[in-house]
VOGU-3710 file (C-alpha; in Angstrom, 3 decimals, decimal comma):
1> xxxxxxxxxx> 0,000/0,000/0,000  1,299/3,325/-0,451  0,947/6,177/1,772  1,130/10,274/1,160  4,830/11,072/1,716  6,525/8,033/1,183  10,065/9,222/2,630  9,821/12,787/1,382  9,518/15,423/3,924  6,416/17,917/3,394
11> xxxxxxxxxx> 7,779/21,464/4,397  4,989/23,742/5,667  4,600/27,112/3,488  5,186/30,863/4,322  2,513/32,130/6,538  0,999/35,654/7,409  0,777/35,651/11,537  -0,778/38,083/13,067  1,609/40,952/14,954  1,082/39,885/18,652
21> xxxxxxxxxx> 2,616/42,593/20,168  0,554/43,503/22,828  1,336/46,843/23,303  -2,248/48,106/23,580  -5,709/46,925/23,116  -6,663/49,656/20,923  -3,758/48,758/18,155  -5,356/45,142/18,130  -8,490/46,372/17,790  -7,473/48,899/14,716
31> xxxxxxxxxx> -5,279/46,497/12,857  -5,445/43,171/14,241  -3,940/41,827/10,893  -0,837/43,562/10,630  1,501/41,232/9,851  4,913/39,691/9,076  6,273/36,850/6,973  6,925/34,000/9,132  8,300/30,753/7,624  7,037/27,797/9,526
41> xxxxxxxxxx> 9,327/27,010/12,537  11,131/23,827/11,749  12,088/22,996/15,520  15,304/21,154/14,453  16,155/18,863/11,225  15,769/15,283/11,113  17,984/12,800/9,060  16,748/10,608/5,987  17,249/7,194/7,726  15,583/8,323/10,602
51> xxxxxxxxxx> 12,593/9,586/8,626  12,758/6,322/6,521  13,011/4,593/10,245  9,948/6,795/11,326  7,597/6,121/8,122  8,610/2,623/8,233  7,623/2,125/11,786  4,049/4,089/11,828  3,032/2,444/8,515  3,638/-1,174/10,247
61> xxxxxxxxxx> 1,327/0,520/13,099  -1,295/2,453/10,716  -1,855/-0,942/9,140  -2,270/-2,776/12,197  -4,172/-0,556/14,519  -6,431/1,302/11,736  -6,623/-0,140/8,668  -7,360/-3,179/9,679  -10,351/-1,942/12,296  -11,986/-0,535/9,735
71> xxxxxxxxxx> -10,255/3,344/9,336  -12,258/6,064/8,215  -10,122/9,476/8,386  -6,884/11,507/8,442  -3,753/10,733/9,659  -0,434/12,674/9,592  2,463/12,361/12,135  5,751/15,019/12,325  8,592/14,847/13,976  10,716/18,845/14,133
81> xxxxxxxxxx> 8,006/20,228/12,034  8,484/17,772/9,042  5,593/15,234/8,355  6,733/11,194/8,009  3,854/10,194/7,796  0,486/11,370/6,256  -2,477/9,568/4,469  -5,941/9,740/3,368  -8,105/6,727/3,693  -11,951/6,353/3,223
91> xxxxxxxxxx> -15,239/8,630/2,077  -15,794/12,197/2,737  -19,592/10,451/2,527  -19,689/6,913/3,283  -23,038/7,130/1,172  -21,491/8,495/-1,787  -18,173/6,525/-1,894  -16,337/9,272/-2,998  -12,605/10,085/-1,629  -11,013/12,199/1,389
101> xxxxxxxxxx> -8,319/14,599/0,567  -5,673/16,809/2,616  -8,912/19,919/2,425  -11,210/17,427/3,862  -12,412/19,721/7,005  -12,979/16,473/9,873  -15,489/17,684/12,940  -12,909/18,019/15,670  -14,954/17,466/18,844  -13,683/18,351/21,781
111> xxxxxxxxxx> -10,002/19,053/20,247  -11,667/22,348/19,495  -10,841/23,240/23,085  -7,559/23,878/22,521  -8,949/26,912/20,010  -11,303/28,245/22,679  -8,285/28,120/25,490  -5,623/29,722/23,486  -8,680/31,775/22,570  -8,929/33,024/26,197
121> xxxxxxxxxx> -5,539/33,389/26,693  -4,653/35,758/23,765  -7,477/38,198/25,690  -5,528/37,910/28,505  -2,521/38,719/26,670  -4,214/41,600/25,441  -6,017/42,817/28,819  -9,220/42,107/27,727  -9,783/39,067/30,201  -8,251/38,202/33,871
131> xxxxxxxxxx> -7,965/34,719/34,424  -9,096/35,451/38,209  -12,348/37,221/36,406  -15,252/36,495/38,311  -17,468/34,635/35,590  -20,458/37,245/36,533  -18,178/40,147/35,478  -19,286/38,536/32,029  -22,891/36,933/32,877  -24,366/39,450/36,258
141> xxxxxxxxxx> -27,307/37,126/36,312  -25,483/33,963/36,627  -26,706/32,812/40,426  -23,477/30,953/41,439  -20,608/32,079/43,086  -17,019/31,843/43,424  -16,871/30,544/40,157  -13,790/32,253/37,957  -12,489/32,071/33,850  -9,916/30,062/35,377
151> xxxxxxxxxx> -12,253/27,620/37,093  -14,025/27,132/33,321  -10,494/27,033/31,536  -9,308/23,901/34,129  -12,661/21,921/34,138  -13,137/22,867/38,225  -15,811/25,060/37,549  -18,617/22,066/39,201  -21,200/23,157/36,633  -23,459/20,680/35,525
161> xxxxxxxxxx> -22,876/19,437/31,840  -25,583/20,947/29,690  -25,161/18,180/27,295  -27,587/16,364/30,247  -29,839/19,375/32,066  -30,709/20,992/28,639  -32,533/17,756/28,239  -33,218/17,081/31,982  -35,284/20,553/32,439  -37,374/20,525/29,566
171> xxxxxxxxxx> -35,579/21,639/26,323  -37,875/21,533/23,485  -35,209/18,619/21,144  -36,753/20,488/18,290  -35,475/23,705/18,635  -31,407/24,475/18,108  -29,653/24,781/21,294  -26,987/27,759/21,486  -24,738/29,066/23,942  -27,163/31,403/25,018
181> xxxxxxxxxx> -29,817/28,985/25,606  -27,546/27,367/27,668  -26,843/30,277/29,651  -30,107/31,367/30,196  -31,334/27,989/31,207  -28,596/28,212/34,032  -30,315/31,775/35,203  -33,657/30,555/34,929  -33,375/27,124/36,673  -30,490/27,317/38,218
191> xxxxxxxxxx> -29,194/23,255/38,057  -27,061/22,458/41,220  -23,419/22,758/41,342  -21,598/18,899/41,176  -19,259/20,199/43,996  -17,228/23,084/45,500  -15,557/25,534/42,464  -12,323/25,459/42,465  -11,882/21,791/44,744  -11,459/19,320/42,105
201> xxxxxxxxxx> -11,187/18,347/38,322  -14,378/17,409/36,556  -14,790/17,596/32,867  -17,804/19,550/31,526  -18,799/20,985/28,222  -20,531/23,906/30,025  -16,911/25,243/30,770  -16,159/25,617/27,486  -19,536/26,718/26,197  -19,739/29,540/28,356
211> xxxxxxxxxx> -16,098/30,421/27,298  -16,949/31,126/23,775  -19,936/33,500/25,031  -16,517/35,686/27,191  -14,995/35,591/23,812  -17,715/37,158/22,507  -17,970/39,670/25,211  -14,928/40,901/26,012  -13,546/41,062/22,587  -16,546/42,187/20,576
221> xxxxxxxxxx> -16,107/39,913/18,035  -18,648/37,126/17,412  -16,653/33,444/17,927  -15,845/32,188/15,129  -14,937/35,965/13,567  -12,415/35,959/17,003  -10,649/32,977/15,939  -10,574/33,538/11,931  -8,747/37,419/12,747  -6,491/35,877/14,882
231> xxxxxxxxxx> -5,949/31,860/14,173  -6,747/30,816/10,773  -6,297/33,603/8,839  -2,965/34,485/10,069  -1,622/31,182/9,888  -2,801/30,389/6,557  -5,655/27,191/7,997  -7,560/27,393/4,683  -9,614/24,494/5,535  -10,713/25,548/9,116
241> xxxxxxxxxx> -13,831/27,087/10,088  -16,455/27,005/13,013  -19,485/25,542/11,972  -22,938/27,446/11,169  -26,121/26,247/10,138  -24,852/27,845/6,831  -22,889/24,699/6,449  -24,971/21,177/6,719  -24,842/20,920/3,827  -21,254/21,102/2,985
251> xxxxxxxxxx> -20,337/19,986/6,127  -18,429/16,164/6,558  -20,921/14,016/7,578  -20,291/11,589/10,160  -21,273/7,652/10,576  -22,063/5,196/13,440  -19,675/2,303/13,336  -21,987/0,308/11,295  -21,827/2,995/8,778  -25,085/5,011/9,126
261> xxxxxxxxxx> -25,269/8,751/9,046  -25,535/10,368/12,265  -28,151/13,324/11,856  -28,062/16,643/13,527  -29,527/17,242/16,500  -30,319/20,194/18,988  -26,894/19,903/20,283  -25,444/20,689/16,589  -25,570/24,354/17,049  -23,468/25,573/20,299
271> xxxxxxxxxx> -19,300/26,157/19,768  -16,386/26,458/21,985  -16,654/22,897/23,255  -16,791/21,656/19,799  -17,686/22,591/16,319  -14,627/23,362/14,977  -13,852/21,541/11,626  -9,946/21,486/10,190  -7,158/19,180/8,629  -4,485/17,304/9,876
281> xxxxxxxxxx> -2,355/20,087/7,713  -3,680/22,547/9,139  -3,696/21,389/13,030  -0,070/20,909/11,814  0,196/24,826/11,097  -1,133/25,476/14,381  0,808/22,955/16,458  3,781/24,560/14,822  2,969/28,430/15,445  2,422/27,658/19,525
291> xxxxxxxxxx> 6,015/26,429/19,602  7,123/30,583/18,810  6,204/33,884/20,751  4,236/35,393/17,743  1,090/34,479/18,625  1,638/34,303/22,300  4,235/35,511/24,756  5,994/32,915/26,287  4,343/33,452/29,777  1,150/32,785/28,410
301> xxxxxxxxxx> 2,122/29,549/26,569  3,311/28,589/30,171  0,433/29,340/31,753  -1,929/27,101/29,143  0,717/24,224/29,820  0,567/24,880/33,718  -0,894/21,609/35,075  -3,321/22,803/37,430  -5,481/19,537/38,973  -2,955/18,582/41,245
311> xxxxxxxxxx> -5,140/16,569/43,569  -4,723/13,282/42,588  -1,042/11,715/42,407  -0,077/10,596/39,089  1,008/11,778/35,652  -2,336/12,845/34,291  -3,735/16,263/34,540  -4,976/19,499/33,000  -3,928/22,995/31,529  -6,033/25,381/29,598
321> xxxxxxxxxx> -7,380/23,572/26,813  -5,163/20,902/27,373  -5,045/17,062/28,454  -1,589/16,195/29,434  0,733/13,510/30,740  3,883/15,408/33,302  6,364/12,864/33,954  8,734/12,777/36,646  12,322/13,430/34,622  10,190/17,224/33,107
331> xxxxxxxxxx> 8,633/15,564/30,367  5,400/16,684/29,313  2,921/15,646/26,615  0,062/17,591/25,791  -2,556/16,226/24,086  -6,890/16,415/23,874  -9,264/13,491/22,285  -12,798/14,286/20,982  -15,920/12,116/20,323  -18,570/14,047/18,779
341> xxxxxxxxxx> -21,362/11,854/17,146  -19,432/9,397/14,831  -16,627/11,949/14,765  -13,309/10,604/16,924  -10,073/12,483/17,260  -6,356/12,942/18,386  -3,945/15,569/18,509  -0,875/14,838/20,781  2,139/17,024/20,736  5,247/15,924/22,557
351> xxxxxxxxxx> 6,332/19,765/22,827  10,035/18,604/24,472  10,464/16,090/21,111  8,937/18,201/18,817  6,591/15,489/17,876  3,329/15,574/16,360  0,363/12,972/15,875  -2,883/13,369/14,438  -5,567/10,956/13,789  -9,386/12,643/12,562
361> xxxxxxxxxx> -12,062/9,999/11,399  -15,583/10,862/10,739  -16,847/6,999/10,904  -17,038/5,890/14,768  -14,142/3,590/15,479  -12,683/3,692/19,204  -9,237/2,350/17,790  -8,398/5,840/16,595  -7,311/6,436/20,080  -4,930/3,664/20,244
371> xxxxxxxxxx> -2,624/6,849/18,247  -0,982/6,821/21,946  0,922/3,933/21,603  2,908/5,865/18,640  4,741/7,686/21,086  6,880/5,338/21,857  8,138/5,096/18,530  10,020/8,730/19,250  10,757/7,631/22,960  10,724/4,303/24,271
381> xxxxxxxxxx> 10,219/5,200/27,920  6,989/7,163/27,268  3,671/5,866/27,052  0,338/8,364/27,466  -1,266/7,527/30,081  -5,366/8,791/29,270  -6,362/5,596/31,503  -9,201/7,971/32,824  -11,335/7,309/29,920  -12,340/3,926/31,434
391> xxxxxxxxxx> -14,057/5,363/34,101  -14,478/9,118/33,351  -18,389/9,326/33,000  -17,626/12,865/30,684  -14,254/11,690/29,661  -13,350/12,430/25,625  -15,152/8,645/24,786  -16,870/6,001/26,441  -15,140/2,690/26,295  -18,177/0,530/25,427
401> xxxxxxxxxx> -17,550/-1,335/22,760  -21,045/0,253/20,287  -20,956/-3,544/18,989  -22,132/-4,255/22,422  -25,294/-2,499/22,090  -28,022/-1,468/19,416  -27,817/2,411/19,222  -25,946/5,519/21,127  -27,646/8,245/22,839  -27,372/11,804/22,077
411> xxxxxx> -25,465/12,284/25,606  -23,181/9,122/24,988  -22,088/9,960/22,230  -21,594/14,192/23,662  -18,744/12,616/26,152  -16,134/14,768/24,228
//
């Protein structure tokens, strides 16, 4: 079988980034697309035999663990900024049988997190947003307390997951659900906290809902106009966009694992938790810009890499936006999964190795998140440890086997 690259290494192109000096809100505000040429940062160069060794090595694995499970998706993997491995397997439309391409735009899930973080963070860059903000500074109605942008950012907020009380206090299933909806149902019925804010680590869409809404506020921009000024556009991500209702019907669809299309439903229509649809090129463009200081100073890279759920011993834990594994010798791995409907996906970034590995497939198929046990192709000593999943009720997937059972719900299948 042959696979895009073979041994030749795919150099990224120039790209326009966006000046981030943050010198004042009011120059961001006038001309947020001043810019400069940037070439893509190659973090280091990497010899022939050892990207022969590297494309060797995954293909044994992407025939194994994917193609033979039935692989419906994207997969590219880059070691210092060069890709060894990239290919294209399966329908854009199971129905239609026609082919993906590097511009097919995959449903990212809950990997769009790491969009709405960095998100965040470039408004605190900018002074727009505090990450000690009170949440009500934002929403005055909101009736609970003590809750802050960092508490939403880290998962330790202890809001209920709307993905559950939307349905739970009455939403009409026929009407869309938006982020507003959501927030209003929290004013109006006011669904119990699931603990103390701040006290522990519990993942919940609401965080990240309610994050896109203090995107919108604070910068003045509508969402997905916040992230095209100042992600995709600068960096040249072509093929990335936040999905409108404009769009079912050039959107991917996405499949159960028997192959039947998932439909929309009234949880289609919200963003910052999801919604986000790119390439495995173009995750690669953004991967690469967060290892410079041109869309971030380095203190706020730090502070989205901070682990910050520290109570529980162990390797796991969470940044801003970010999954990650902190091992005892420094090393860290950052990485976030998504489930969304028959959408899975991985993006892992081994920021000390300059490693990259991303797996998108719009056909449900729980192996796609064997892409872990890759790593220790670049270091032998490392393995991800994302064991949570097995018990995490709102973890990225469930681990039930969908053979095991006739149909998904709607809030199964949310778990991203």
């Amino acid at each position: 079988m042959k696979f895009i690259t073979c041994i030749i290494l795919y150099s990224l192109p120039l790209f326009v980034f966006t000046s981030c000096n943050p010198g004042s809100a009011e120059k961001h505000e006038k001309s947020p697309k001043d810019s400069l040429l940037f070439k893509a940062p190659f973090t280091g160069e990497i010899t022939f035999a050892d990207s022969v060794r590297l494309h060797n090595e995954i293909a044994g694995f992407y025939q194994k663990y994917f193609l033979r499970r039935g692989f419906n998706g994207a997969i590219l993997v880059a070691k210092k900024g060069h890709v060894v491995f990239e290919d294209y397997h399966g329908s854009f439309n199971l129905l239609k049988k026609d082919t993906l391409t590097a511009h097919s735009p995959f449903h990212l899930a809950s990997v769009s997190k790491t969009f709405t973080a960095m998100a965040v963070v470039k408004l605190n860059e900018i002074g727009k947003v505090n990450f000690s903000d009170d949440i009500r500074r934002f929403f005055p109605s909101l009736p609970y307390e003590n809750i802050t942008v960092h508490d939403l950012l880290t998962h330790r907020s202890a809001l209920p997951n709307y993905i559950y009380f939307m349905h739970d206090l009455g939403w009409d299933e026929k009407m869309k659900c938006t982020n507003r909806d959501v927030l209003e149902y929290l004013i109006k019925f006011q669904p119990p906290l699931q603990g103390t804010p701040g006290k522990h680590f519990t993942y919940c869409n609401t965080n990240y809902a309610l994050l896109a809404l203090i995107i919108e506020k604070a910068s003045g921009m509508k969402y997905p106009d916040f992230l095209e000024t100042y992600f995709f556009e600068p960096l040249h991500m072509e093929d990335t966009y936040v999905y409108d209702v404009g769009d079912s019907a050039t959107a991917m669809p996405s499949f159960d694992w028997r192959g039947r299309m998932e439909g929309a439903t009234y949880l289609d229509y919200g963003y910052g938790d999801k919604n986000i649809y790119s390439t495995p090129r173009d995750l690669l463009k953004w991967d690469q810009a967060l290892y410079t200081n041109l869309l971030f100073k380095p203190e706020m890279l730090e502070a989205a890499y901070t682990p910050y759920s520290n109570e529980k011993p162990g390797v796991r834990n969470y940044g801003y936006g970010w999954r990650m594994n902190v091992f005892p010798d420094g090393r860290k791995i950052l990485y976030h999964n998504g489930w969304w409907h028959g959408n899975n996906t991985v993006f892992i970034r081994m920021i000390q190795d300059s490693v990259t590995i991303i797996v998108l497939g719009n056909k449900y198929n729980r192996a796609i998140y064997d892409a872990r046990k890759m790593i220790p192709i670049f270091q032998p000593t490392l393995e991800l440890d994302d064991s949570e999943h097995s018990s995490d009720k709102n973890a990225d997937m469930n681990n039930e086997d969908p053979a095991d059972s006739s149909s998904t719900t709607i809030a199964d299948s949310a778990r991203n």
